[in-house]
N, C-alpha and C positions, 0 to 999 in steps of 0.2 A: 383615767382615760388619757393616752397620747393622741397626740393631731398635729398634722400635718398637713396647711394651705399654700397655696399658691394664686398667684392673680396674673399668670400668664407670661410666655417667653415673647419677645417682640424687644423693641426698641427702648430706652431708658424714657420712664416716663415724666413728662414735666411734673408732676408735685408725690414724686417720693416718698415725701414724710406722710402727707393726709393719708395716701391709699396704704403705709405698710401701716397704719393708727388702727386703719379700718381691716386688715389681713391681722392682727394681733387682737382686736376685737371677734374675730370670727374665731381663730383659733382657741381664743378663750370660751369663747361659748360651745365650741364641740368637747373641749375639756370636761364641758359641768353634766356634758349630758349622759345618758345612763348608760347606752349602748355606744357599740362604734357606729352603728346602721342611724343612730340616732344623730350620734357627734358630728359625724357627715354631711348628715341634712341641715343640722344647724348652721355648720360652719359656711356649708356655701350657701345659705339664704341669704345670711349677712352679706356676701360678694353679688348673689342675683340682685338686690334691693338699691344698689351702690353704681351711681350710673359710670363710676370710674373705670368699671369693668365691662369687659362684653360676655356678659350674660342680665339674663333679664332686663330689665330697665338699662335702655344705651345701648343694648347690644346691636349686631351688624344690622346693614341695612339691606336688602336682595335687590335685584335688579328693577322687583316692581314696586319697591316702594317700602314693601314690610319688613318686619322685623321676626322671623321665625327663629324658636329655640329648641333647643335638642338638650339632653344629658342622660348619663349614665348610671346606675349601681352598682356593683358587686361586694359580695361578700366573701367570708373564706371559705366558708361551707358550698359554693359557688352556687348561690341563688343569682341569679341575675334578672334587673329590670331596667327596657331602658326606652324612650320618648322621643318621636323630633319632629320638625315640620312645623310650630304647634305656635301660631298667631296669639298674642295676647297673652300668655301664659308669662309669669315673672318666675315664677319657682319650678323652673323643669325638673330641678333635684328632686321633689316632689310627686311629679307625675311619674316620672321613673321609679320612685321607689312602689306607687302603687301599681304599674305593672308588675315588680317582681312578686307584694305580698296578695295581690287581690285577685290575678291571672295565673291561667296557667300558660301562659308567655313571656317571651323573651324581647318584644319590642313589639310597640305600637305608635302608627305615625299617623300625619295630621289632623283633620278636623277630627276623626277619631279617637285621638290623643288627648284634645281641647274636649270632648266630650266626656271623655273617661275621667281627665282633671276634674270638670265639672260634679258629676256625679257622687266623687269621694269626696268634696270639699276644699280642694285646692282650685284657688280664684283665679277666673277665667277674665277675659275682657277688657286688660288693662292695659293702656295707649304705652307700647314699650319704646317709644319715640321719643326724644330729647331735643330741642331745639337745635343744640350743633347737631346732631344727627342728621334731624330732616334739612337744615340748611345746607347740608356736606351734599348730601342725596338731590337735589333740588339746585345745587348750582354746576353737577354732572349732566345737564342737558337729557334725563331719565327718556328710556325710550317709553312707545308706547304700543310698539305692534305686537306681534306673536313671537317666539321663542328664536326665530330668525336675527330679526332685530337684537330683541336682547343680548344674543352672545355675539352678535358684531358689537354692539355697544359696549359688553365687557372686555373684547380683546384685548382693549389695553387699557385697564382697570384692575381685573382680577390677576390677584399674581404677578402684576410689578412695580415697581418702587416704590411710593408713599404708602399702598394698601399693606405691605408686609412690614412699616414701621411700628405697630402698635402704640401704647404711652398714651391715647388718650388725648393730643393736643388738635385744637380744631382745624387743621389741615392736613391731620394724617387718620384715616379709619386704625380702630382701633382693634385690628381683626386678633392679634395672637393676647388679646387679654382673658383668654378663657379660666375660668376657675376651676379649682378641684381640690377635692381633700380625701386623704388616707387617714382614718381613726384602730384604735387596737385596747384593747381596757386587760392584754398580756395572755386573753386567750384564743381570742375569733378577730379579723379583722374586718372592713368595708373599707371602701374604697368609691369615691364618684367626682363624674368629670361636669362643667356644665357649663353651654355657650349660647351665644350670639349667632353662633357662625362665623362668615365673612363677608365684610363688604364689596355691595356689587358685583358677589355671583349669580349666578343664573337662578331665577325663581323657582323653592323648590331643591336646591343642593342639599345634600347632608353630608358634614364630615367626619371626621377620627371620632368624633368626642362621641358618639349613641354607641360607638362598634365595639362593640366587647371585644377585650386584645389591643384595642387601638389605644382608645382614649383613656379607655381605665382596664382595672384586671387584678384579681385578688386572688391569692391561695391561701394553703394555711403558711405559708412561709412570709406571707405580707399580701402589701399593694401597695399598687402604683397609681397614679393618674398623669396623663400626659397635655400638651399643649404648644401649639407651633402651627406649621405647614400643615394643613389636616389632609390633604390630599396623600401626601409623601408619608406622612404618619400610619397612615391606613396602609399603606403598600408594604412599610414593614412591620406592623402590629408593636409600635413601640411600648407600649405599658406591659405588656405582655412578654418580651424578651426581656425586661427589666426586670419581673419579678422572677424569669427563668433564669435568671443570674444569680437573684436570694436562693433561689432551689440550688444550685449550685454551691452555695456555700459563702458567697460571697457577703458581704456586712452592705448595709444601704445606701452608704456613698458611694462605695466601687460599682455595684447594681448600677444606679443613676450613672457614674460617670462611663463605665462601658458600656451600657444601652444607647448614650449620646453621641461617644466616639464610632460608634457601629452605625445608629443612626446617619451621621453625617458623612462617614465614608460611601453608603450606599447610596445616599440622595444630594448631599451636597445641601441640602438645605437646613433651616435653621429650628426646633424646636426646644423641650426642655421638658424636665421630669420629677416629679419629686416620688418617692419611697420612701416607705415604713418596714422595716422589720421589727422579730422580734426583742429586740434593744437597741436599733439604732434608727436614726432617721438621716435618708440625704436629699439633695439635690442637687441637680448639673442641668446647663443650660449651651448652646453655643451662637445665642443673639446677644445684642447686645448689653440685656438684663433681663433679668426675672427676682420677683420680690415674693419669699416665703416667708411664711412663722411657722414657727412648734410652740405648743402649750401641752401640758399635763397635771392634771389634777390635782 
Protein backbone atom coordinates (compact mmCIF):
# COMPACT_ATOMS: atom_id res chain seq x y z
CA UNK A 1 0.00 0.00 0.00
CA UNK A 2 1.06 3.78 -0.88
CA UNK A 3 -0.36 6.81 1.14
CA UNK A 4 -0.39 10.00 1.00
CA UNK A 5 -1.43 12.64 4.07
CA UNK A 6 -1.70 15.93 4.57
CA UNK A 7 -2.53 18.21 7.74
CA UNK A 8 -3.66 21.08 5.85
CA UNK A 9 -2.44 24.37 3.71
CA UNK A 10 -2.71 27.63 5.96
CA UNK A 11 0.07 29.23 7.82
CA UNK A 12 3.41 27.62 9.21
CA UNK A 13 2.62 25.96 12.18
CA UNK A 14 4.06 26.62 15.60
CA UNK A 15 5.37 22.97 16.54
CA UNK A 16 6.31 21.39 13.11
CA UNK A 17 8.16 18.56 14.29
CA UNK A 18 5.23 16.97 16.91
CA UNK A 19 2.39 17.33 14.19
CA UNK A 20 4.61 15.96 10.95
CA UNK A 21 5.58 12.82 14.07
CA UNK A 22 1.90 12.59 14.05
CA UNK A 23 1.27 12.82 9.81
CA UNK A 24 4.22 10.02 9.44
CA UNK A 25 2.25 8.09 12.19
CA UNK A 26 -0.77 8.26 10.17
CA UNK A 27 0.87 7.61 7.04
CA UNK A 28 2.32 4.58 8.40
CA UNK A 29 -0.69 3.25 9.57
CA UNK A 30 -2.74 3.49 6.23
CA UNK A 31 0.57 1.65 4.72
CA UNK A 32 -0.43 -1.62 6.99
CA UNK A 33 -3.83 -1.51 6.15
CA UNK A 34 -5.34 -3.90 3.58
CA UNK A 35 -7.27 -1.74 1.14
CA UNK A 36 -6.74 1.88 0.03
CA UNK A 37 -10.55 2.40 1.26
CA UNK A 38 -9.19 1.02 4.41
CA UNK A 39 -5.66 2.96 4.38
CA UNK A 40 -7.48 6.11 4.21
CA UNK A 41 -9.73 5.74 6.92
CA UNK A 42 -6.90 4.73 9.08
CA UNK A 43 -4.63 7.52 8.11
CA UNK A 44 -7.07 10.25 8.81
CA UNK A 45 -8.32 8.83 12.13
CA UNK A 46 -4.97 9.34 13.33
CA UNK A 47 -5.28 13.29 12.23
CA UNK A 48 -9.36 13.33 13.49
CA UNK A 49 -7.98 12.17 17.16
CA UNK A 50 -5.07 14.91 17.20
CA UNK A 51 -6.38 18.05 18.35
CA UNK A 52 -3.26 19.70 16.17
CA UNK A 53 -5.51 19.42 13.34
CA UNK A 54 -8.95 20.82 12.48
CA UNK A 55 -10.78 17.87 12.02
CA UNK A 56 -12.38 16.10 14.82
CA UNK A 57 -11.15 16.86 18.26
CA UNK A 58 -10.07 20.85 17.94
CA UNK A 59 -11.69 21.42 14.82
CA UNK A 60 -13.39 24.98 13.97
CA UNK A 61 -15.65 26.47 16.03
CA UNK A 62 -19.30 27.97 14.13
CA UNK A 63 -20.70 30.92 15.09
CA UNK A 64 -22.96 29.32 17.83
CA UNK A 65 -20.68 27.83 19.56
CA UNK A 66 -20.22 24.13 17.95
CA UNK A 67 -17.98 22.34 16.38
CA UNK A 68 -19.52 20.55 13.24
CA UNK A 69 -17.63 17.95 10.98
CA UNK A 70 -17.97 17.13 7.54
CA UNK A 71 -15.56 14.54 5.10
CA UNK A 72 -15.43 12.85 2.32
CA UNK A 73 -14.69 9.39 0.22
CA UNK A 74 -14.02 8.37 -3.05
CA UNK A 75 -12.76 5.55 -4.64
CA UNK A 76 -11.47 4.75 -8.22
CA UNK A 77 -14.33 2.57 -9.15
CA UNK A 78 -16.15 6.02 -8.30
CA UNK A 79 -18.13 4.83 -5.22
CA UNK A 80 -18.58 7.80 -3.42
CA UNK A 81 -19.66 8.60 0.27
CA UNK A 82 -19.81 11.70 1.99
CA UNK A 83 -21.16 13.49 5.64
CA UNK A 84 -21.29 16.95 7.25
CA UNK A 85 -23.17 19.19 9.70
CA UNK A 86 -22.56 16.39 12.19
CA UNK A 87 -22.03 17.65 16.18
CA UNK A 88 -20.09 15.33 18.17
CA UNK A 89 -18.85 13.16 15.67
CA UNK A 90 -14.57 12.72 15.74
CA UNK A 91 -14.19 10.42 12.87
CA UNK A 92 -16.28 11.87 9.91
CA UNK A 93 -13.90 9.78 7.65
CA UNK A 94 -16.08 7.09 9.09
CA UNK A 95 -19.44 8.17 8.80
CA UNK A 96 -18.65 8.93 5.19
CA UNK A 97 -17.41 5.82 4.28
CA UNK A 98 -20.58 4.31 5.69
CA UNK A 99 -22.69 6.54 3.47
CA UNK A 100 -20.90 5.23 0.48
CA UNK A 101 -20.95 1.15 1.70
CA UNK A 102 -24.32 1.01 3.63
CA UNK A 103 -26.52 3.72 1.31
CA UNK A 104 -27.64 4.01 -1.77
CA UNK A 105 -26.41 7.75 -1.45
CA UNK A 106 -24.08 10.14 -2.04
CA UNK A 107 -24.23 12.34 1.15
CA UNK A 108 -26.05 12.69 4.15
CA UNK A 109 -26.11 15.72 6.60
CA UNK A 110 -26.68 16.60 10.12
CA UNK A 111 -28.39 15.11 12.94
CA UNK A 112 -29.10 12.48 10.26
CA UNK A 113 -25.51 11.94 9.78
CA UNK A 114 -24.99 11.62 13.77
CA UNK A 115 -27.71 9.17 13.61
CA UNK A 116 -26.60 7.15 10.83
CA UNK A 117 -22.84 7.38 12.63
CA UNK A 118 -24.63 5.97 15.40
CA UNK A 119 -26.35 3.10 14.08
CA UNK A 120 -23.11 1.55 12.33
CA UNK A 121 -21.01 1.94 15.34
CA UNK A 122 -18.98 4.92 14.85
CA UNK A 123 -19.21 7.03 18.20
CA UNK A 124 -21.37 9.80 18.59
CA UNK A 125 -21.40 12.40 21.39
CA UNK A 126 -17.93 13.45 22.02
CA UNK A 127 -17.16 17.11 23.40
CA UNK A 128 -15.05 18.09 20.07
CA UNK A 129 -13.99 21.23 22.11
CA UNK A 130 -10.63 22.02 23.38
CA UNK A 131 -9.89 24.59 25.85
CA UNK A 132 -8.02 26.96 23.43
CA UNK A 133 -10.87 26.49 21.36
CA UNK A 134 -13.73 27.49 23.52
CA UNK A 135 -11.42 30.18 25.01
CA UNK A 136 -10.71 31.59 21.25
CA UNK A 137 -14.73 31.38 20.70
CA UNK A 138 -15.65 32.79 24.16
CA UNK A 139 -13.26 35.85 24.06
CA UNK A 140 -14.98 36.91 20.36
CA UNK A 141 -17.94 38.42 22.22
CA UNK A 142 -20.25 35.15 20.51
CA UNK A 143 -23.58 36.37 19.40
CA UNK A 144 -26.62 35.14 20.49
CA UNK A 145 -29.60 36.19 18.35
CA UNK A 146 -30.89 34.62 15.15
CA UNK A 147 -28.92 34.28 11.76
CA UNK A 148 -29.13 38.19 11.42
CA UNK A 149 -26.79 38.68 14.33
CA UNK A 150 -24.60 35.93 13.56
CA UNK A 151 -23.34 37.10 10.00
CA UNK A 152 -23.08 40.69 11.35
CA UNK A 153 -20.92 39.07 13.95
CA UNK A 154 -18.79 37.22 11.39
CA UNK A 155 -18.28 40.09 9.05
CA UNK A 156 -15.25 40.55 10.11
CA UNK A 157 -14.04 37.21 11.41
CA UNK A 158 -14.82 34.91 8.67
CA UNK A 159 -12.48 35.35 5.83
CA UNK A 160 -9.88 37.86 7.13
CA UNK A 161 -6.64 37.78 8.66
CA UNK A 162 -5.91 35.82 11.67
CA UNK A 163 -8.91 33.08 10.70
CA UNK A 164 -6.97 32.30 7.33
CA UNK A 165 -3.69 31.83 9.40
CA UNK A 166 -3.98 28.24 10.22
CA UNK A 167 -0.78 26.44 12.38
CA UNK A 168 -2.69 25.84 15.32
CA UNK A 169 -1.33 28.70 17.70
CA UNK A 170 -3.70 30.15 20.37
CA UNK A 171 -4.54 33.29 18.71
CA UNK A 172 -5.07 32.32 15.38
CA UNK A 173 -8.16 29.73 14.37
CA UNK A 174 -6.87 26.94 12.80
CA UNK A 175 -9.25 26.84 9.86
CA UNK A 176 -7.04 25.55 6.79
CA UNK A 177 -5.70 22.44 8.96
CA UNK A 178 -7.96 19.97 7.25
CA UNK A 179 -6.77 16.49 6.74
CA UNK A 180 -6.88 14.12 3.98
CA UNK A 181 -5.32 11.11 2.37
CA UNK A 182 -5.00 9.42 -1.03
CA UNK A 183 -4.08 5.36 -0.66
CA UNK A 184 -3.43 2.95 -3.92
CA UNK A 185 -2.23 -0.95 -3.10
CA UNK A 186 -1.17 -0.40 -7.60
CA UNK A 187 -4.58 -1.36 -8.62
CA UNK A 188 -7.88 0.75 -7.29
CA UNK A 189 -7.25 3.83 -5.51
CA UNK A 190 -9.46 6.06 -2.45
CA UNK A 191 -9.11 8.97 -1.64
CA UNK A 192 -10.75 11.18 1.41
CA UNK A 193 -10.83 14.63 2.78
CA UNK A 194 -11.92 15.57 6.56
CA UNK A 195 -12.54 18.87 8.55
CA UNK A 196 -13.47 21.14 11.14
CA UNK A 197 -14.70 23.48 8.93
CA UNK A 198 -14.00 27.04 9.70
CA UNK A 199 -13.81 29.31 12.40
CA UNK A 200 -16.72 31.52 13.18
CA UNK A 201 -18.74 30.85 9.97
CA UNK A 202 -22.26 30.93 10.04
CA UNK A 203 -24.07 27.99 12.00
CA UNK A 204 -24.52 25.32 9.66
CA UNK A 205 -21.77 26.19 6.60
CA UNK A 206 -20.50 23.44 4.62
CA UNK A 207 -17.45 23.49 2.65
CA UNK A 208 -15.00 21.93 -0.25
CA UNK A 209 -14.16 19.04 1.87
CA UNK A 210 -18.00 16.74 1.68
CA UNK A 211 -18.19 18.07 -2.27
CA UNK A 212 -17.25 15.53 -4.45
CA UNK A 213 -14.77 17.24 -7.03
CA UNK A 214 -13.93 19.84 -4.46
CA UNK A 215 -12.47 18.34 -1.54
CA UNK A 216 -11.50 15.02 -2.82
CA UNK A 217 -11.97 13.10 -6.20
CA UNK A 218 -10.59 9.66 -7.55
CA UNK A 219 -10.47 7.81 -10.85
CA UNK A 220 -8.66 5.11 -11.94
CA UNK A 221 -5.84 7.53 -12.94
CA UNK A 222 -5.51 8.35 -8.90
CA UNK A 223 -6.67 10.87 -6.28
CA UNK A 224 -6.61 13.81 -4.87
CA UNK A 225 -7.62 15.48 -1.68
CA UNK A 226 -7.65 19.24 -1.28
CA UNK A 227 -7.46 21.80 1.54
CA UNK A 228 -7.39 25.76 1.73
CA UNK A 229 -10.15 28.45 1.12
CA UNK A 230 -13.18 26.06 0.85
CA UNK A 231 -15.40 28.57 -0.43
CA UNK A 232 -13.05 29.26 -3.56
CA UNK A 233 -12.30 25.59 -3.64
CA UNK A 234 -15.78 24.52 -4.35
CA UNK A 235 -16.04 27.22 -7.10
CA UNK A 236 -13.29 25.58 -9.04
CA UNK A 237 -13.75 21.86 -8.04
CA UNK A 238 -10.01 21.80 -7.14
CA UNK A 239 -9.20 17.85 -6.39
CA UNK A 240 -11.19 17.20 -9.33
CA UNK A 241 -9.02 19.26 -12.02
CA UNK A 242 -6.03 17.74 -10.31
CA UNK A 243 -6.72 14.44 -11.09
CA UNK A 244 -8.04 15.57 -14.74
CA UNK A 245 -4.53 16.51 -15.23
CA UNK A 246 -3.39 12.61 -14.13
CA UNK A 247 -5.96 11.72 -16.96
CA UNK A 248 -4.10 13.89 -18.95
CA UNK A 249 -1.02 12.42 -18.76
CA UNK A 250 0.59 14.28 -16.50
CA UNK A 251 2.92 12.45 -13.27
CA UNK A 252 1.54 13.74 -9.72
CA UNK A 253 3.58 16.68 -8.91
CA UNK A 254 2.88 18.50 -12.30
CA UNK A 255 -1.08 17.35 -11.50
CA UNK A 256 -0.63 19.25 -7.94
CA UNK A 257 1.56 21.94 -9.10
CA UNK A 258 -0.93 23.03 -12.26
CA UNK A 259 -4.13 22.41 -10.31
CA UNK A 260 -2.54 25.17 -7.82
CA UNK A 261 -1.19 27.53 -10.35
CA UNK A 262 -4.90 27.35 -12.04
CA UNK A 263 -6.32 27.43 -8.64
CA UNK A 264 -4.67 30.70 -7.68
CA UNK A 265 -4.93 32.50 -10.87
CA UNK A 266 -8.75 32.16 -10.94
CA UNK A 267 -9.26 32.93 -7.15
CA UNK A 268 -6.33 34.47 -5.95
CA UNK A 269 -6.47 32.78 -2.83
CA UNK A 270 -4.60 30.27 -1.01
CA UNK A 271 -5.03 26.37 -0.73
CA UNK A 272 -3.00 23.09 -1.43
CA UNK A 273 -3.14 19.59 -2.73
CA UNK A 274 -1.69 16.42 -2.48
CA UNK A 275 -1.93 13.54 -5.35
CA UNK A 276 -1.46 9.91 -5.98
CA UNK A 277 -0.88 8.35 -9.12
CA UNK A 278 -0.05 5.39 -10.34
CA UNK A 279 3.83 5.60 -9.39
CA UNK A 280 4.17 8.92 -8.20
CA UNK A 281 3.00 10.97 -5.45
CA UNK A 282 3.00 15.11 -5.19
CA UNK A 283 2.07 17.92 -3.54
CA UNK A 284 1.89 21.80 -3.96
CA UNK A 285 0.62 24.40 -1.95
CA UNK A 286 0.74 28.37 -2.27
CA UNK A 287 0.21 29.28 1.70
CA UNK A 288 2.63 29.67 3.55
CA UNK A 289 3.08 25.67 4.51
CA UNK A 290 1.55 22.55 4.26
CA UNK A 291 3.16 19.47 6.11
CA UNK A 292 2.65 15.85 4.16
CA UNK A 293 4.06 12.31 4.34
CA UNK A 294 4.15 9.14 2.17
CA UNK A 295 4.55 5.82 3.51
CA UNK A 296 4.47 2.30 1.68
CA UNK A 297 4.39 -0.95 2.71
Amino acid sequence: MRVIVHGGAGGAPDEPEPRQAVLDEAAARGADAATPLDAVEAAVGVLESDRRFNAGVGGAVQSDGVVRTDAGVMTSDRAVGAACSMPGVEHAASVARVVCEETPHVFVSGDHAVDLAAEFGVETGVDLLTDETRERYDAEDPPRGGPREHLDWLASRFGSGDDQAGGGSKDKAPDHDTVGAVATDGESFAAVTSTGGRSFALAGRVGDVPQVGSGFFCTEAGGASATGAGEDIARVTLSRRAVDFLDDGLDAQAAADRAIAEFEAVTGSGAGVIVLGDETAGSAFNTEGMQTSVAQE
